[in-house]
DSSP file (Angstrom, degrees, kcal/mol; ACC not computed):
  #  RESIDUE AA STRUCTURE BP1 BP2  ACC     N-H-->O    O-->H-N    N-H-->O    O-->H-N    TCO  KAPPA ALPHA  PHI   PSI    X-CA   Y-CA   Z-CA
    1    1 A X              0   0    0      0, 0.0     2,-0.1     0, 0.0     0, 0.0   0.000 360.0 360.0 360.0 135.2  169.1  110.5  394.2
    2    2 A X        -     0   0    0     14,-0.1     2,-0.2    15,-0.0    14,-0.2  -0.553 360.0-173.0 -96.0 158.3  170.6  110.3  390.5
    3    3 A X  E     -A   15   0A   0     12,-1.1    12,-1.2    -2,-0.1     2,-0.2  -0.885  26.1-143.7-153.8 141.8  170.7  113.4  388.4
    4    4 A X  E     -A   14   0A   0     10,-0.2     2,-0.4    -2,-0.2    10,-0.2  -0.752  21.8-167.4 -99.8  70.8  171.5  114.7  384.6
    5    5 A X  E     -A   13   0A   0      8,-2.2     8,-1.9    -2,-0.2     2,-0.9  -0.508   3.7-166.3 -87.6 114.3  173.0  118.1  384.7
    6    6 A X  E     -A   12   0A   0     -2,-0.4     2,-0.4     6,-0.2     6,-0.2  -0.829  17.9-163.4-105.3 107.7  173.1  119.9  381.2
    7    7 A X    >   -     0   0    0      4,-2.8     3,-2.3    -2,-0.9     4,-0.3  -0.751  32.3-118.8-109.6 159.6  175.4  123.0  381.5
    8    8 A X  T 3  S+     0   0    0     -2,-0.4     2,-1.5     1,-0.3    -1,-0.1   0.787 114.0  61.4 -32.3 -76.1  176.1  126.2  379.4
    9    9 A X  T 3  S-     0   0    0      1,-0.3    -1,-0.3    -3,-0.0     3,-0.1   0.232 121.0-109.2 -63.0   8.7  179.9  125.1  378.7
   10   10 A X  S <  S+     0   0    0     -3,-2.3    -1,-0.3    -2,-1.5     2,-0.2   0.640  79.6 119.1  62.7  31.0  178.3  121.8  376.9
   11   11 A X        -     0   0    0     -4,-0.3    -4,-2.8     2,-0.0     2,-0.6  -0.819  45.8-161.4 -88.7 165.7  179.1  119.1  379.3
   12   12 A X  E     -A    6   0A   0     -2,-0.2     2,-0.6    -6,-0.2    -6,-0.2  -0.950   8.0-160.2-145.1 116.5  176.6  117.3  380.8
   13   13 A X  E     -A    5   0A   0     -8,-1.9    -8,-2.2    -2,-0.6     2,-0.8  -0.726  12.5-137.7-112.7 153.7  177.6  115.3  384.2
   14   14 A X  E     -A    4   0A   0     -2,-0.6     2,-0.6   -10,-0.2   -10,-0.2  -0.867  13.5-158.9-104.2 100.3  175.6  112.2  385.8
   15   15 A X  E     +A    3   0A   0    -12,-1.2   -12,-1.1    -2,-0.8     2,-0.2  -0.871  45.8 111.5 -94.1 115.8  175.4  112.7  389.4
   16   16 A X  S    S-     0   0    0     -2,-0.6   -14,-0.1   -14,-0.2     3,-0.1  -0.927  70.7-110.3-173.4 156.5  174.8  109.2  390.7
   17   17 A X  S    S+     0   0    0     -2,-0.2     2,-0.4     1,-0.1    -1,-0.0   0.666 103.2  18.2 -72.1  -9.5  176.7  106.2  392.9
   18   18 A X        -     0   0    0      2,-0.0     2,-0.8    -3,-0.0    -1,-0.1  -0.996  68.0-143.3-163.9 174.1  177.0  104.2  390.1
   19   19 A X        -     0   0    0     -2,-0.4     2,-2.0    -3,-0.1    -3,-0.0  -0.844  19.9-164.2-139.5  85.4  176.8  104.5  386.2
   20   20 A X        +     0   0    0     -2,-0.8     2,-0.9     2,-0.1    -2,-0.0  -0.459  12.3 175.2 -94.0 101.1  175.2  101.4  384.9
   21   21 A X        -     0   0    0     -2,-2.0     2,-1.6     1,-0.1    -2,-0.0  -0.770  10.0-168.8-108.7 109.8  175.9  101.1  380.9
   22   22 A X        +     0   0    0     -2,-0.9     2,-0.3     2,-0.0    -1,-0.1  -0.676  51.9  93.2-101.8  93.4  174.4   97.8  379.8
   23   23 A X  S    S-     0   0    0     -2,-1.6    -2,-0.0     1,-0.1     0, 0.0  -0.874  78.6-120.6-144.7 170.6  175.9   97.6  376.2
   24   24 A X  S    S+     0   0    0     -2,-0.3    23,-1.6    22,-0.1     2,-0.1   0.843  90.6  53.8 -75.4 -45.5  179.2   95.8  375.3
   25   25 A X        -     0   0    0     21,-0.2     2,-0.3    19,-0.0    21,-0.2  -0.434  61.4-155.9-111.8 159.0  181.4   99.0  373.6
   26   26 A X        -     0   0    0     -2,-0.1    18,-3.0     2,-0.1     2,-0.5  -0.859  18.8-161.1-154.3 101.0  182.0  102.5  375.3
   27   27 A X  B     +B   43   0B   0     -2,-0.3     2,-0.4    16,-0.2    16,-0.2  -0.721  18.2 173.4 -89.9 146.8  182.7  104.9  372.4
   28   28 A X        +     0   0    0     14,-0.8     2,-0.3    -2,-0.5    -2,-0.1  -0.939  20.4 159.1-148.2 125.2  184.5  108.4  373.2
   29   29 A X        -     0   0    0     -2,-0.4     2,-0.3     5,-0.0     3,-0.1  -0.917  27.3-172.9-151.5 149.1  185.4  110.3  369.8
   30   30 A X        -     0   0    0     -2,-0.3    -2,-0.0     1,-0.2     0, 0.0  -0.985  12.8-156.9-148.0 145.5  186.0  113.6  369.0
   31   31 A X  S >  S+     0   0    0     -2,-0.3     3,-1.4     1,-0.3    -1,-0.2   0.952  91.0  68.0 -89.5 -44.2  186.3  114.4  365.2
   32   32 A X  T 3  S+     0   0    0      1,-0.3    -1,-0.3    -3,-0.1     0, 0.0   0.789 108.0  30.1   1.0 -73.0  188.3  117.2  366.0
   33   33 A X  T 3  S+     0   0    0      2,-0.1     2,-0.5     0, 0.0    -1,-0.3  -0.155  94.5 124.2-109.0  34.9  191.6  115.4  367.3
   34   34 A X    <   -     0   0    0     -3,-1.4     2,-0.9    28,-0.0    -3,-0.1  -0.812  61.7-123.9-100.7 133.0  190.8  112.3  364.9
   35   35 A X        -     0   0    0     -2,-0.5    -2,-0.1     1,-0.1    -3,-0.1  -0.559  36.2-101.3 -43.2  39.9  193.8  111.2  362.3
   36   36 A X  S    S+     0   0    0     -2,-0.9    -1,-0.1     1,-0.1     3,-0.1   0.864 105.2  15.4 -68.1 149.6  192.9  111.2  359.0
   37   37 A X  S    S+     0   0    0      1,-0.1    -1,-0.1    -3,-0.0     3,-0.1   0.762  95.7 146.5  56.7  41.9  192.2  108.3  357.3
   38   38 A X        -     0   0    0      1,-0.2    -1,-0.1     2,-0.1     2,-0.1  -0.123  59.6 -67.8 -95.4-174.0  192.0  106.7  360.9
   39   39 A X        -     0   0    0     21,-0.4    -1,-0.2     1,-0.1    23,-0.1  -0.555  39.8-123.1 -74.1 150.6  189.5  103.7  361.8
   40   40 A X  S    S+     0   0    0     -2,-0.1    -1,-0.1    -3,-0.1    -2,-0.1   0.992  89.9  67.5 -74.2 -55.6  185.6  104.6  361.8
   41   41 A X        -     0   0    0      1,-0.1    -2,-0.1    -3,-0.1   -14,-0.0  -0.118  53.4-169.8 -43.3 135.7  185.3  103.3  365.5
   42   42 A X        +     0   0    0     19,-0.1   -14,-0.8   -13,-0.0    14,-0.1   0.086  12.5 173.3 -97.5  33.4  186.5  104.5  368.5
   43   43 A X  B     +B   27   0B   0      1,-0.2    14,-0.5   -16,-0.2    17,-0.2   0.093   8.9 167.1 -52.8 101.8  185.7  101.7  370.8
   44   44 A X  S    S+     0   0    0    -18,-3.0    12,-0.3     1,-0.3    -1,-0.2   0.275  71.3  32.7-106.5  13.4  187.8  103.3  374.2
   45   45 A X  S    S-     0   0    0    -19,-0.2     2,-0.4    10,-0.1    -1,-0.3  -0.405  77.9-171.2 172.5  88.9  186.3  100.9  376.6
   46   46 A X  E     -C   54   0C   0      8,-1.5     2,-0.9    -3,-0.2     8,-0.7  -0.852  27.5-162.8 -70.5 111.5  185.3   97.0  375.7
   47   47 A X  E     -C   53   0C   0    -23,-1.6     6,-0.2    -2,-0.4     2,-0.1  -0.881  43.8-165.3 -94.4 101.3  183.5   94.3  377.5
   48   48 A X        -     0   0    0      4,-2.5     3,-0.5    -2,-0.9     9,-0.0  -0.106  39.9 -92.6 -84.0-171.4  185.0   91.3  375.0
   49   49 A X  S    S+     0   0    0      1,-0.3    -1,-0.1     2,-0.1    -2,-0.0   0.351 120.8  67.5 -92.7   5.7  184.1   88.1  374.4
   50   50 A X  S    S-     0   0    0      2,-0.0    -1,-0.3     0, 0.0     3,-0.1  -0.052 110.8-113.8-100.1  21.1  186.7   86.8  377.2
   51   51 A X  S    S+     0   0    0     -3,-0.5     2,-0.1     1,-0.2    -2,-0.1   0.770  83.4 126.7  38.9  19.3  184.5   88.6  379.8
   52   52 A X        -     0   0    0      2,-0.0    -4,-2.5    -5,-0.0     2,-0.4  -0.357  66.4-109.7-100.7-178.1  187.5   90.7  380.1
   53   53 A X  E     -C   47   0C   0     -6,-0.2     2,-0.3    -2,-0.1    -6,-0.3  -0.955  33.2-146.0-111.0 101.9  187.6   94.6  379.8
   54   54 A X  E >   -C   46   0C   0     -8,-0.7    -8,-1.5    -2,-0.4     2,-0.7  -0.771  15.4-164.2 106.1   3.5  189.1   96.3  376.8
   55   55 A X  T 3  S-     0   0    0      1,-0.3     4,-0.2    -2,-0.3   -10,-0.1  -0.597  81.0  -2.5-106.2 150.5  191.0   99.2  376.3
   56   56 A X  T >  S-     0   0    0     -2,-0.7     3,-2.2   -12,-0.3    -1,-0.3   0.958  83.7-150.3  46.9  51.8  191.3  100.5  372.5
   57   57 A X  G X  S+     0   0    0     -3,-0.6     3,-1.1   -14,-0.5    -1,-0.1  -0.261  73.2   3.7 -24.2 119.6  189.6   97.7  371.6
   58   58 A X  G 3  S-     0   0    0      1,-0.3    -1,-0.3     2,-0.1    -2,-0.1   0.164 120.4 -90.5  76.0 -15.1  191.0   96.8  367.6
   59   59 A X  G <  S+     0   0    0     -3,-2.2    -1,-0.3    -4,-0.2    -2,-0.2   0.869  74.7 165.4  74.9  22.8  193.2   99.6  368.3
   60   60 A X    <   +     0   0    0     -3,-1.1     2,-0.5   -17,-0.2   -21,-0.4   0.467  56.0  75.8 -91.1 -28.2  191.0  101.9  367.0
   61   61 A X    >   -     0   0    0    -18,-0.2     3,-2.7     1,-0.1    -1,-0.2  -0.910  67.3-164.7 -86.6 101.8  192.7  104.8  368.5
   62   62 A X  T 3  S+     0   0    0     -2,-0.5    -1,-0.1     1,-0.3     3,-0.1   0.677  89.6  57.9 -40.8 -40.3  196.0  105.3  366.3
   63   63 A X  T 3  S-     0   0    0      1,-0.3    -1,-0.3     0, 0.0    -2,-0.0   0.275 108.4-143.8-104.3   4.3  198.0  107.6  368.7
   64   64 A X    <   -     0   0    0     -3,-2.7     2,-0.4    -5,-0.1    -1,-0.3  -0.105  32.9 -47.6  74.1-163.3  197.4  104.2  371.4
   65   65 A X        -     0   0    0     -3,-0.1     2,-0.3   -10,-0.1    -1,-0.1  -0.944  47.3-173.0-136.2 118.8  196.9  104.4  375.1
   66   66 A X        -     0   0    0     -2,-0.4     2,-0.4     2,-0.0    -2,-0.0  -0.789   5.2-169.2-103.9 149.3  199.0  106.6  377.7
   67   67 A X        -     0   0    0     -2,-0.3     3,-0.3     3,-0.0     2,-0.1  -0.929   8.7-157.4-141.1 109.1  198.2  106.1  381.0
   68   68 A X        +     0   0    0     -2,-0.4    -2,-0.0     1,-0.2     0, 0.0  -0.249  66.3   9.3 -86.6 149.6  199.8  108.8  383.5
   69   69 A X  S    S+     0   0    0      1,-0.2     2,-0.8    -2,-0.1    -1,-0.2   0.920  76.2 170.3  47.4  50.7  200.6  108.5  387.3
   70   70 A X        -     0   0    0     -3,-0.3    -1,-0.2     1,-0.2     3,-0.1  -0.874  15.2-178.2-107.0 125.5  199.9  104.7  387.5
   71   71 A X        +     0   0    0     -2,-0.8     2,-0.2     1,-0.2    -1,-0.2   0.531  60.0  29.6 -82.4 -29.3  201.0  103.5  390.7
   72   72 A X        -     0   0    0      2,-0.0     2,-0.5     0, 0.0    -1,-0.2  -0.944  43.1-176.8-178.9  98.3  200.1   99.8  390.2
   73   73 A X        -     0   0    0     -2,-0.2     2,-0.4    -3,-0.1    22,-0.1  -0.924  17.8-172.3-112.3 103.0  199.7   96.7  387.6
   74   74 A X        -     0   0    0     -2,-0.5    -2,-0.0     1,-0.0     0, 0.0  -0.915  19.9-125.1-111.5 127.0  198.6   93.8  389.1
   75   75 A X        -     0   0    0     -2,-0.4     2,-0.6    18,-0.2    20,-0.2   0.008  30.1-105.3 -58.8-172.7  198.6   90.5  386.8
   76   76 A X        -     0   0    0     18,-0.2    18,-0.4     2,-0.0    -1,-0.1  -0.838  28.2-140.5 -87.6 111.8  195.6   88.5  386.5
   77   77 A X        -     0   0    0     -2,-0.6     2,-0.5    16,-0.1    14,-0.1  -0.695  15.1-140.2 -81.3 151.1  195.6   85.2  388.6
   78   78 A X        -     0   0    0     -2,-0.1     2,-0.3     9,-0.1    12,-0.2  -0.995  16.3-133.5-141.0 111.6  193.9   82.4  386.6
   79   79 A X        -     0   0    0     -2,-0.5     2,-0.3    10,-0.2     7,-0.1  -0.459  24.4-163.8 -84.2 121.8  191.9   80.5  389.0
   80   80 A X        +     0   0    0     -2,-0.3     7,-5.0     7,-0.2     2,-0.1  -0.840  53.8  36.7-121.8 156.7  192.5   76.2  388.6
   81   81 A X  S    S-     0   0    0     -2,-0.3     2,-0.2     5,-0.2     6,-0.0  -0.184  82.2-111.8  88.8 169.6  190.1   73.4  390.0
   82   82 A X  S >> S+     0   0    0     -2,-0.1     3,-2.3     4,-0.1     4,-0.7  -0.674  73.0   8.5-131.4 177.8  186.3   73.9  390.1
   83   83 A X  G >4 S-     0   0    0      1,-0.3     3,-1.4    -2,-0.2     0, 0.0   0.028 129.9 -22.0  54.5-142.7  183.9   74.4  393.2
   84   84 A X  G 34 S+     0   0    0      1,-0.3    -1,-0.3     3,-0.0    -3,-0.0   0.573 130.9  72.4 -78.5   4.7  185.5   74.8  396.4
   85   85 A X  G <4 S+     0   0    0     -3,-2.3    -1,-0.3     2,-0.0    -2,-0.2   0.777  70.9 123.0 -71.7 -22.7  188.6   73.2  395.3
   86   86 A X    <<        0   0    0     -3,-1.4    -5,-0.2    -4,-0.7    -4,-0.1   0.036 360.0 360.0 -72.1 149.0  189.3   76.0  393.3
   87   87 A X              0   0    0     -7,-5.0    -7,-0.2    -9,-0.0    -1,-0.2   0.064 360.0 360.0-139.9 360.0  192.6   77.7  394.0
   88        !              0   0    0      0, 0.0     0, 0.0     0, 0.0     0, 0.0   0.000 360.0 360.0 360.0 360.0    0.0    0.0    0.0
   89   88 A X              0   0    0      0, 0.0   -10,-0.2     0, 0.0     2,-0.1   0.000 360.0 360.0 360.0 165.4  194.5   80.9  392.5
   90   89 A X        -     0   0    0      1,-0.2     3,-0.3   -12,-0.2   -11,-0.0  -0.431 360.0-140.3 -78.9 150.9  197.8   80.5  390.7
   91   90 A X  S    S+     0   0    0      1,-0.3     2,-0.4    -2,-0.1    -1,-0.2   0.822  85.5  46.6 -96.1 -23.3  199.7   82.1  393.4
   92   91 A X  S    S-     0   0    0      2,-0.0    -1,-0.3    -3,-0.0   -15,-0.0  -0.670  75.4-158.1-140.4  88.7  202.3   84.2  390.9
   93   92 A X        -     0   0    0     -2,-0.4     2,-0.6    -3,-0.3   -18,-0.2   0.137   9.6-143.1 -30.7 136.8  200.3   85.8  388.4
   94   93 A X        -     0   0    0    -18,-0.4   -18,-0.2     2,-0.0     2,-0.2  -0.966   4.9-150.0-111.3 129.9  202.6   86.6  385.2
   95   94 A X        -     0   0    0     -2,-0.6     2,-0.4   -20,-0.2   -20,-0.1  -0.642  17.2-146.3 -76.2 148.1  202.0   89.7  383.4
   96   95 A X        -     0   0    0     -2,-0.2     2,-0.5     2,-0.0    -2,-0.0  -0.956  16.5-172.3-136.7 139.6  202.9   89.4  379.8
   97   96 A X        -     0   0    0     -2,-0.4     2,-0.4     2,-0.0    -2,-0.0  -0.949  13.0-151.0-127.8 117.8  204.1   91.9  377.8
   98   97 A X  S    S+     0   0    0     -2,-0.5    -2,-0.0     0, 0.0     0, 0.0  -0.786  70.1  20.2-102.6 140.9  204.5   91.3  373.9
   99   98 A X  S    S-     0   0    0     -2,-0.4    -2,-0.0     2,-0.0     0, 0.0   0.166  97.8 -40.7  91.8 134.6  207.3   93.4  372.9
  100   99 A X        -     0   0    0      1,-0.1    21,-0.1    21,-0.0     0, 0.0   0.364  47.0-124.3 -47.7-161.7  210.3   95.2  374.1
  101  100 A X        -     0   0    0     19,-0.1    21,-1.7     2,-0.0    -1,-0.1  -0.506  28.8-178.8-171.0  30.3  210.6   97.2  377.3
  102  101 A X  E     +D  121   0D   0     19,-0.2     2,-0.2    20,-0.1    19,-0.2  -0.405  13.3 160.6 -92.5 147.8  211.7  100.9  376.8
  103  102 A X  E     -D  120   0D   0     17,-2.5    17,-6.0    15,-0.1     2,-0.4  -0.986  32.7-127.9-149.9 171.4  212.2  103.3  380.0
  104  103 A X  E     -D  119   0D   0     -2,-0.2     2,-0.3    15,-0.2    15,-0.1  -0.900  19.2-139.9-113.7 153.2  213.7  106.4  381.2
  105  104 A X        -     0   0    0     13,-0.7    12,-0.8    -2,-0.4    13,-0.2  -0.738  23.6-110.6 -99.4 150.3  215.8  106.8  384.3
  106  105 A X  S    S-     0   0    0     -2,-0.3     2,-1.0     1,-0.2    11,-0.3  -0.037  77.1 -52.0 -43.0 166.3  215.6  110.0  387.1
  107  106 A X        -     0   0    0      9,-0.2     2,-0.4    10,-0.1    -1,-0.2  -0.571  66.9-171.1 -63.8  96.2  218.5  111.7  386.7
  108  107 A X        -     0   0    0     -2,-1.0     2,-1.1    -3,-0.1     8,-0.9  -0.601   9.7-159.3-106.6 124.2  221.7  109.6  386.9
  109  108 A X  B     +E  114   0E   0     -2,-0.4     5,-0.1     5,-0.2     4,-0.1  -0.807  18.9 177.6-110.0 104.8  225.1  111.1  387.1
  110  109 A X        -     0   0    0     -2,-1.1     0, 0.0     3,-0.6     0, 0.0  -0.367  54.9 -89.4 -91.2-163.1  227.9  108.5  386.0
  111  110 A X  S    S+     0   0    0     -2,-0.1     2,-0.1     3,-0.0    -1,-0.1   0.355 118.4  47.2 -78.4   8.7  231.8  109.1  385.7
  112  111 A X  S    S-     0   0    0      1,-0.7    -2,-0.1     0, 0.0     3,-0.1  -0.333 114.2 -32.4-126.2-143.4  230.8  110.1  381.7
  113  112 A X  S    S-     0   0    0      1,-0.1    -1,-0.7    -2,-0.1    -3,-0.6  -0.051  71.7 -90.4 -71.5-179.9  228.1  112.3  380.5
  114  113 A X  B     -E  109   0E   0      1,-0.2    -5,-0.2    -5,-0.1    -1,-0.1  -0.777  41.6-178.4 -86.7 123.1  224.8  112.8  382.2
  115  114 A X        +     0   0    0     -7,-0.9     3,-0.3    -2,-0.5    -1,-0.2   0.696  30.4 133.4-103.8 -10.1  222.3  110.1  380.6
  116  115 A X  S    S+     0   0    0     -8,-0.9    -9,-0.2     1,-0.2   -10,-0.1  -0.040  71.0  23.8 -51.4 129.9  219.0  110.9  382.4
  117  116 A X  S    S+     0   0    0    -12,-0.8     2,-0.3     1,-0.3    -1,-0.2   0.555  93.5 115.1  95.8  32.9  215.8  111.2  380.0
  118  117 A X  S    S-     0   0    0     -3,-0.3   -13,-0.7   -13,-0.2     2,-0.5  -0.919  72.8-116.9-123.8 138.4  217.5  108.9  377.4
  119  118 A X  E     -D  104   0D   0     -2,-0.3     2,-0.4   -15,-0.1   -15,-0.2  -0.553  21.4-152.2-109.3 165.2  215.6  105.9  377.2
  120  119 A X  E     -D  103   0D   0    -17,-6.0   -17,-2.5    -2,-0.5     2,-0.7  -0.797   8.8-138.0-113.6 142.1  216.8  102.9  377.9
  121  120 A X  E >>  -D  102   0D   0     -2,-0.4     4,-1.3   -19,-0.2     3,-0.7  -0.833  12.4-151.2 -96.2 115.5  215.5   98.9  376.3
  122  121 A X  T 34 S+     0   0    0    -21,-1.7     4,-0.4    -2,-0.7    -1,-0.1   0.483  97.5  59.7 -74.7  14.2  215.4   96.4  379.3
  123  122 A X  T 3> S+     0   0    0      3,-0.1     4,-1.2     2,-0.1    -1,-0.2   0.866 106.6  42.5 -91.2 -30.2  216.2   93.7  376.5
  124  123 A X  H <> S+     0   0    0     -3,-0.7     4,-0.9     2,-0.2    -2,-0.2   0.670 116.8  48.7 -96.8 -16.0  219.4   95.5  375.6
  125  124 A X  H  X S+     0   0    0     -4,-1.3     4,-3.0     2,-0.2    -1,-0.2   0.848 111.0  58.5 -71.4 -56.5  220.1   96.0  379.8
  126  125 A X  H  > S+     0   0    0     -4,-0.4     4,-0.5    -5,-0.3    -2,-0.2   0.838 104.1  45.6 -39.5 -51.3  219.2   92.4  379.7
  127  126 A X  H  < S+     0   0    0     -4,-1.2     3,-0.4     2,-0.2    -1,-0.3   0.755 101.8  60.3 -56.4 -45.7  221.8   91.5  377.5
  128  127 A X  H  X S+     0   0    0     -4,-0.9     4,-1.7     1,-0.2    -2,-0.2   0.573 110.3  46.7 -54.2 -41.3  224.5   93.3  379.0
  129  128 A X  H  < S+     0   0    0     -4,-3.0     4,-0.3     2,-0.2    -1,-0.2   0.479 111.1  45.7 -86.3 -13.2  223.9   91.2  382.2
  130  129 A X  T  X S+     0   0    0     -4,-0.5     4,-1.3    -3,-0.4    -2,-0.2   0.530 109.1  56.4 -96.3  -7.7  223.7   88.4  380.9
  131  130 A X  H  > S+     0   0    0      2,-0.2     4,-2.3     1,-0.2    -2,-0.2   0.916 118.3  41.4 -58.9 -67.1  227.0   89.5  378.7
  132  131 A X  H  X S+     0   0    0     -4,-1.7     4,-3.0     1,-0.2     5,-0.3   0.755 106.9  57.9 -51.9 -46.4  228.5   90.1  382.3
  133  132 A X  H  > S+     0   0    0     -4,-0.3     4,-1.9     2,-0.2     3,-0.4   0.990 111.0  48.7-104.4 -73.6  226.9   86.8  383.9
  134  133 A X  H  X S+     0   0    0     -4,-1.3     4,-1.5     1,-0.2    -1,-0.2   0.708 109.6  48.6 -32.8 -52.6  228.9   84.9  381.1
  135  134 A X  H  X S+     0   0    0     -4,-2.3     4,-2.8     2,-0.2    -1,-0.2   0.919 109.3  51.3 -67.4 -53.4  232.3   86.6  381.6
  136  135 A X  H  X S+     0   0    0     -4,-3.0     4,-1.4    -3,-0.4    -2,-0.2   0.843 105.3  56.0 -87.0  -8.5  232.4   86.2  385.3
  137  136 A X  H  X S+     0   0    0     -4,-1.9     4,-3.6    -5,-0.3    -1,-0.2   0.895 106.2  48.1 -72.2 -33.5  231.7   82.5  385.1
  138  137 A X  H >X S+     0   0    0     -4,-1.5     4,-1.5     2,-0.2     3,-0.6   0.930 112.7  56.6 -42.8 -74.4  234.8   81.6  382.6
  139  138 A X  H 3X S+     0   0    0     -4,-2.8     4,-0.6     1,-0.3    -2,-0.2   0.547 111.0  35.7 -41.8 -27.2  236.3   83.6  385.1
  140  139 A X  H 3X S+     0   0    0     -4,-1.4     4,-2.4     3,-0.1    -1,-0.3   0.956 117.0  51.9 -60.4 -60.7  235.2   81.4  387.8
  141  140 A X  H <X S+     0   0    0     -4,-3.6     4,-1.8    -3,-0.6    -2,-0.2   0.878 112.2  45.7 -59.5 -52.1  235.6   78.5  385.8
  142  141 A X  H  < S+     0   0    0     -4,-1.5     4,-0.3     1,-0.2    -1,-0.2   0.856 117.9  45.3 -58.0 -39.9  239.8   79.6  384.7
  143  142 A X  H >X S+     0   0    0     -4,-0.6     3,-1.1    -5,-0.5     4,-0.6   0.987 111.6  56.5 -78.0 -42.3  240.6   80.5  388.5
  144  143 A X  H 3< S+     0   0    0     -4,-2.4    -2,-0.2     1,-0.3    -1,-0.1   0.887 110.0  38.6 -46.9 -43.2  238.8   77.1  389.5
  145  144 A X  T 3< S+     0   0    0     -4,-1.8    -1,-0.3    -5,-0.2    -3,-0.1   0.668 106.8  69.8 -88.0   4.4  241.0   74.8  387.3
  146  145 A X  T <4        0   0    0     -3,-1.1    -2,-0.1    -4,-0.3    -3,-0.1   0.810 360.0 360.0 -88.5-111.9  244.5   77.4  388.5
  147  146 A X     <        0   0    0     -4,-0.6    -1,-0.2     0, 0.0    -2,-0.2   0.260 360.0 360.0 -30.2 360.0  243.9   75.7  392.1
């Protein structure tokens, strides 16, 4: 049995197994905690024109989208062949337009302590591949010594 519970504290919760909203946009605004001079929309939850889902559709929320405790990002497999032929690409790529920043746990080197400082996995990137460079000369200079 489904339900519409309007309470004193001015939420109102949907007791039901499933929550069926047949529109394309899912707006959640609060005028309150809005930017000024921000976009009229809040569009927080899209069904696009890709049949895909959506979040901050246009970007419509300034301050972006944080997403806490996430366990798990799994790419999207993009299914080739038709009928029963059809197969999934077996190693989905996520793609990510833009740099990389993170922070590490607390890491104690031989210099100061660097933990919360955040770190760009292109500039990490670099560094290794700085490295990856160096010890191949090095190969290459002991190779031609012999």
């Amino acid at each position: 049995m489904s339900d519409i519970v309007f309470d004193a504290s001015e939420q109102v919760t949907v007791l039901c197994n499933n929550l069926n909203v047949q529109g394309h946009d899912l707006l959640l605004d609060s005028a309150a905690r809005r930017k000024p001079n921000g976009p009229t929309f809040r569009r927080a939850l899209v069904h696009d024109e890709n049949d895909g889902l959506t979040i901050n559709f246009n970007e419509d929320y300034p301050g972006g989208v944080t997403l806490n405790g996430v366990t798990s990002i799994t790419p999207h497999s993009e299914p080739r062949g038709t009928g029963i032929s059809q197969i999934f690409q077996p190693d989905p790529t996520l793609v990510i337009n833009g740099d990389i920043s993170y922070r590490l746990p607390s890491v104690q080197h031989l210099g100061p302590d660097i933990s919360d400082q955040p770190v760009l996995l292109s500039a990490e990137m670099s560094k290794i591949q700085a490295q990856l460079l160096e010890l191949t000369n090095r190969i290459k200079a002991l190779e031609a010594k012999s």
